[in-house]
C-alpha positions in Angstrom: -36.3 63.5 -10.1 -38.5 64.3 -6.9 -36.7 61.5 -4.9 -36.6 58.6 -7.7 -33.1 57.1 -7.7 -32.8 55.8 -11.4 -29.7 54.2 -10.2 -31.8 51.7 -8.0 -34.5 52.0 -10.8 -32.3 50.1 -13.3 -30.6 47.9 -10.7 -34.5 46.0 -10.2 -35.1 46.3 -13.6 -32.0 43.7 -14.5 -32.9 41.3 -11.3 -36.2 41.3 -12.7 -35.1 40.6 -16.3 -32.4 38.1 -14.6 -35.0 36.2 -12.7 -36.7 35.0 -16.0 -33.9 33.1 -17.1 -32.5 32.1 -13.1 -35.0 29.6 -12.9 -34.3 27.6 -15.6 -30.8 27.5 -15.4 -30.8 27.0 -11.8 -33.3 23.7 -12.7 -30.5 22.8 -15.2 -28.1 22.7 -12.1 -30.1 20.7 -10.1 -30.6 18.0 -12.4 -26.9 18.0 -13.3 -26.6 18.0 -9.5 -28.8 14.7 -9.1 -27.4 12.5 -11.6 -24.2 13.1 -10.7 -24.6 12.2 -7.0 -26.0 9.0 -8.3 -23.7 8.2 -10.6 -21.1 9.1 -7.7 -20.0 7.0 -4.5 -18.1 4.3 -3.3 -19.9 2.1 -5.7 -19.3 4.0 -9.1 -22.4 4.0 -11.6 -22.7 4.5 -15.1 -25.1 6.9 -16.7 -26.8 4.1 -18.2 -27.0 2.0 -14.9 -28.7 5.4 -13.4 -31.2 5.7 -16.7 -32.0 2.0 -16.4 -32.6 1.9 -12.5 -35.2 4.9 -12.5 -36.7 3.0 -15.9 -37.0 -0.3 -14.0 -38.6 2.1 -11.1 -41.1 4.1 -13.2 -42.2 0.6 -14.2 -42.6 -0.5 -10.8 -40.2 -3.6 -11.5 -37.4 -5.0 -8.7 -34.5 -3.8 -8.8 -32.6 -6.9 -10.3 -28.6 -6.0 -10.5 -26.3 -4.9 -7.3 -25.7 -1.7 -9.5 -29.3 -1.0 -9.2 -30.3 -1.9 -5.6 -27.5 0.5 -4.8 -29.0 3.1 -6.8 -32.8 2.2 -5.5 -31.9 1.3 -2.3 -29.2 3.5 -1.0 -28.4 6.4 -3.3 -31.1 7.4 -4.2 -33.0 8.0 -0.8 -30.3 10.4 -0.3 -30.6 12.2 -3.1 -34.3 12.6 -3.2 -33.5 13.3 1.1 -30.8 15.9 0.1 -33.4 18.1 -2.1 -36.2 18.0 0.2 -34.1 18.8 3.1 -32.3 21.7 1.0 -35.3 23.2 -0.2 -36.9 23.4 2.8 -34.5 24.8 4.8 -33.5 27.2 2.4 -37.4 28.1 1.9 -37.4 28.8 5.5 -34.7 30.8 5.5 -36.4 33.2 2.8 -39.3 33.8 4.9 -37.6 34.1 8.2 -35.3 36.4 7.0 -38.3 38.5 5.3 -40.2 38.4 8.0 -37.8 39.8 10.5 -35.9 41.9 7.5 -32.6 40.9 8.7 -30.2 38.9 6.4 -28.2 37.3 8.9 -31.3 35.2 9.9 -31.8 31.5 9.9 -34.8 29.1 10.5 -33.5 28.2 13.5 -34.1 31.7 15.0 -37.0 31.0 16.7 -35.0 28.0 18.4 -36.7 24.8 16.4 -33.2 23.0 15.5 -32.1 23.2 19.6 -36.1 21.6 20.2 -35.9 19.5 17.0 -32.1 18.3 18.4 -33.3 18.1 22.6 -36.1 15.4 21.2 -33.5 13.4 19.5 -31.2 13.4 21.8 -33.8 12.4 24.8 -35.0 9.5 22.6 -31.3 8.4 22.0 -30.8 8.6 25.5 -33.8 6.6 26.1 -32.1 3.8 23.3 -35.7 4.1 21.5 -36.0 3.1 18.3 -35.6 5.6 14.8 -39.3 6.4 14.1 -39.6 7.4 17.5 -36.3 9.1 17.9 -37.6 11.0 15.0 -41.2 11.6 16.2 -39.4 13.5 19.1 -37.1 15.6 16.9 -40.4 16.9 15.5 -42.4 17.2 18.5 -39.7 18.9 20.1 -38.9 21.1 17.3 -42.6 22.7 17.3 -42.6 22.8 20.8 -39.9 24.8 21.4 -41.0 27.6 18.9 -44.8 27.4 20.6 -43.2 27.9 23.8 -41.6 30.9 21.9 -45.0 32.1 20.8 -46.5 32.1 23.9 -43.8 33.8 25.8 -43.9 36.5 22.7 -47.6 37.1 23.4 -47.4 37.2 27.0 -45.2 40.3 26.6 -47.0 43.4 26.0 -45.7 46.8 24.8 -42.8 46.2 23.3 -41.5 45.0 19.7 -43.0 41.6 18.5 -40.3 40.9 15.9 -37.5 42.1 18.9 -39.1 39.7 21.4 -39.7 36.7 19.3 -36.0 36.6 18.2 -35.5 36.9 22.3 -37.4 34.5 22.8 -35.9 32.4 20.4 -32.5 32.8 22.0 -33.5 32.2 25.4 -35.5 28.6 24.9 -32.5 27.5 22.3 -30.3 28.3 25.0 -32.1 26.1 27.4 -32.9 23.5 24.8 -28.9 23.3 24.0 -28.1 23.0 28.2 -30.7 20.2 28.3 -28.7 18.6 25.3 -25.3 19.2 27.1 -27.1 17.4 29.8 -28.0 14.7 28.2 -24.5 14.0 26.3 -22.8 14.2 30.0 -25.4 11.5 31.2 -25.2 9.2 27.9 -23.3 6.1 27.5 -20.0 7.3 26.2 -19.3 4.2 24.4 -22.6 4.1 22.6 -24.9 6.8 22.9 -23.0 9.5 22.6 -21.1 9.0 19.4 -24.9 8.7 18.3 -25.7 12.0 19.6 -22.8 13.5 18.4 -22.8 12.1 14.9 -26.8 13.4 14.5 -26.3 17.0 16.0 -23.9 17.6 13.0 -26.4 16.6 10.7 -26.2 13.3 8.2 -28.0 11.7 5.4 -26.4 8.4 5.6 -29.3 6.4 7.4 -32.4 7.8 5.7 -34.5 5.4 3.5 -37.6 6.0 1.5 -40.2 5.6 4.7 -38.9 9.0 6.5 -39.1 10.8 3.3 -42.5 9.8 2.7 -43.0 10.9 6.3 -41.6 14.6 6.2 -43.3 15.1 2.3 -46.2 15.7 3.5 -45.3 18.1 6.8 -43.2 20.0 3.7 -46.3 20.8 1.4 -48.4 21.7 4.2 -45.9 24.3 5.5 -45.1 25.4 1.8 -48.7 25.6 0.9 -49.3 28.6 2.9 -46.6 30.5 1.7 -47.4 30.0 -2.0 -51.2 31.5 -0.9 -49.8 34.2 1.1 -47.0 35.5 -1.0 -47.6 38.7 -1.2 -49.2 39.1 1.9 -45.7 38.1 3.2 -44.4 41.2 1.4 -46.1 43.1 2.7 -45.3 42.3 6.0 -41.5 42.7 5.2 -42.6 46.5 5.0 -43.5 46.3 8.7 -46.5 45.7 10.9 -48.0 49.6 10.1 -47.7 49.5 6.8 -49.3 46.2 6.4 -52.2 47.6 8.6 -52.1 50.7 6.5 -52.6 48.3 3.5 -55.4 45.9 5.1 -53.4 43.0 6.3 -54.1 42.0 9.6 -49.9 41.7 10.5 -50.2 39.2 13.9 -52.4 36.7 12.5 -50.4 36.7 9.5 -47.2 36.5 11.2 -48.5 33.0 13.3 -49.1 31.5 10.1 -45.9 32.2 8.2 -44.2 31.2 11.1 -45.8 27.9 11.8 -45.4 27.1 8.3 -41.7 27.6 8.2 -41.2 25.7 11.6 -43.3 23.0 10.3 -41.2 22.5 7.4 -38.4 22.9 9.1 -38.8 20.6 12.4 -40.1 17.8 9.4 -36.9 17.9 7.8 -34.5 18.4 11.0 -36.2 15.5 12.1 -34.7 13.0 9.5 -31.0 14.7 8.8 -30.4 15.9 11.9 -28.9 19.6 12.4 -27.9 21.5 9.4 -27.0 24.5 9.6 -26.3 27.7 7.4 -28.3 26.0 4.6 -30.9 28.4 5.4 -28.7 31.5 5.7 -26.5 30.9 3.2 -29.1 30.1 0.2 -31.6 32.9 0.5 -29.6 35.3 0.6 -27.5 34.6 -2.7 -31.0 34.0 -4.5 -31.8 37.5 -3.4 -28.5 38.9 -4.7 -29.6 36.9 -8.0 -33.6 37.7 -8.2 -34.2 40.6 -5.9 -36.4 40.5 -2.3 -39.5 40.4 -4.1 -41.1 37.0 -2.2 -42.6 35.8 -5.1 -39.7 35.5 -7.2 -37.4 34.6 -4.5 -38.8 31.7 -3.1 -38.8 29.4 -6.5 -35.0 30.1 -6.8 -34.2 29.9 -3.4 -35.5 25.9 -3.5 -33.9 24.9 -6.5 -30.5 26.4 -5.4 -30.8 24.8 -1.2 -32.0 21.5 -3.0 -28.8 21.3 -5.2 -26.7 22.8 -2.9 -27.3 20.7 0.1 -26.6 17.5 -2.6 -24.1 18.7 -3.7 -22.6 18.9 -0.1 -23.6 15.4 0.9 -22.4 14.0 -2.3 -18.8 15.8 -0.9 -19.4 14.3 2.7 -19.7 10.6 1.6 -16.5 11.3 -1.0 -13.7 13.3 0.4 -12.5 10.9 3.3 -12.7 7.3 4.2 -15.1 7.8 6.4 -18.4 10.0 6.0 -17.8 13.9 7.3 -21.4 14.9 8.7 -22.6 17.3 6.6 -23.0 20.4 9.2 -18.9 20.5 9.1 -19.2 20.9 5.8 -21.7 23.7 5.2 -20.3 25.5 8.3 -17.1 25.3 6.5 -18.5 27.2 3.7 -20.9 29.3 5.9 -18.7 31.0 8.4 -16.9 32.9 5.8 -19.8 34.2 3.8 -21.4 34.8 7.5 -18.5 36.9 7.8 -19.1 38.1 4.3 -22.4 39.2 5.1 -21.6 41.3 8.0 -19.0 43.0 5.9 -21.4 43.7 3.2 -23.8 45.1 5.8 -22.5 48.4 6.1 -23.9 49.4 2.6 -27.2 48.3 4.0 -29.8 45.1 2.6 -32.1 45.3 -0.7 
């Protein structure tokens, strides 16, 4: 049929017809997700006691029973801390890996989890308090994918995907010696359990102020990406053919990536590493909804932000003591890693 494979035809036609109803169940999940990680714990809660607490919040009441100043107070940071971190790692994962059409990319490609982690560990080191030991996660986070940027644009001739994924290697590589540096240095009594325990990634210690903190830095990254969706198509297709089609790729590129890393860094910032989140996620919402950007992104938030609550609800459950969550989702994420490079052969739609 002059080079149309109906076989591939049909196959987009049923993700498309499957993406109506994704969403909806996939919100179903989530929700499901969230009330039973607050219902869940050490500290078991009934379904009423998790309907009255958010009640008495909405009202703007106090909470008044120990069952709800657990809920208020310690569960449900971690909850609402567990689907913005998912999300937005698992947003950035979709646009990285569109952006640099590879599957087995993550949003710390570009080297802003080995910044984000260099910051915190330098202000444990320096025994500064958590805002600040935050502040530096994030500062170091964009830093080290500007210092990317620049060495990408100093480099003339030659691939711009190829050497900002170079690039990327290179600084993380120095940014995780720095950190190796740091942990030989630290106090092995006291500052290096700390540095440990954050480099796998946690939940445990975030409270309502550093959520309020990363919000913001999350909508301004994802704004961008809702504008620019299918500009960001587009440049999946390559930098010629989004010339050939009137988008102006390098300016376009800067964005989407400062956007990502933004969310990113913000999120790192409060739950330390986590990794595979943003590998992981995408790419099953593609196998779900298809590569098209605009109907991948939506599912790939709803299915990181119950995912990665999921997964904390698992690490504060399973053992005496809380596992940090990066064991956990590396646990799952090396085999489908492994998966994915299997799968590979037969090429990526």
């Amino acid at each position: 049929m002059g080079g149309w494979d109906a076989t591939k035809i049909d196959t987009a036609a049923m993700k498309i017809s499957r993406g109506a109803c994704v969403i909806p169940l996939l919100a179903v999940v989530l929700m499901f997700a969230v009330v039973v990680a607050m219902m869940s714990g050490a500290y078991p809660v009934t379904l009423d006691g998790v309907s009255g607490a958010l009640a008495r919040l909405w009202s703007g009441e106090a909470p008044q029973t120990a069952e709800e100043r657990v809920l208020l107070s310690i569960r449900a940071p971690r909850v609402i801390a567990g689907l913005l971190v998912g999300a937005a790692l698992a947003s950035a994962g979709v646009v990285y890996q569109g952006l640099f059409r590879n599957p087995l990319v993550s949003p710390d490609i570009l080297g802003v989890s080995a910044g984000a982690g260099l910051g915190a560990v330098l202000g444990i080191f320096l025994s500064l308090p958590l805002a600040a030991i935050q502040g530096l996660a994030f500062a170091g986070g964009l830093a080290t994918v500007g210092l990317v940027y620049v060495i990408a644009s100093a480099v003339r001739g030659r691939d711009p995907t190829l050497v900002l994924i170079l690039g990327g290697v290179v600084v993380g590589a120095l940014a995780g010696a720095a950190i190796s540096l740091l942990k030989i240095l630290a106090d092995p009594y006291d500052q290096l359990p700390a540095i440990t325990f954050w480099l796998l990634g946690s939940l445990a210690s975030t409270r309502g102020a550093e959520i309020t903190g990363a919000l913001p830095a999350v909508l301004l990254g994802l704004v961008p990406l809702i504008l620019l969706r299918w500009r960001i198509n587009v440049l999946s297709l390559g930098d010629e053919e989004a010339r050939a089609l009137g988008v102006e790729a390098g300016r376009l590129r800067a964005v989407v990536i400062a956007a990502a890393t933004l969310m990113t860094a913000s999120v790192v910032a409060i739950s330390g590493v986590i990794g595979w989140v943003g590998l992981v996620i995408p790419h099953v919402a593609r196998m779900m909804v298809g590569p098209n950007f605009e109907r991948l992104l939506p599912p790939a938030m709803l299915m990181g932000a119950s995912y990665l609550v999921l997964v904390d609800l698992l690490a504060r459950s399973i053992a005496r003591i809380e596992v940090p969550i990066g064991i956990l989702t590396a646990i799952v994420g090396a085999p489908f890693f492994l998966w994915l490079l299997w799968r590979g052969r037969h090429g990526w739609s």
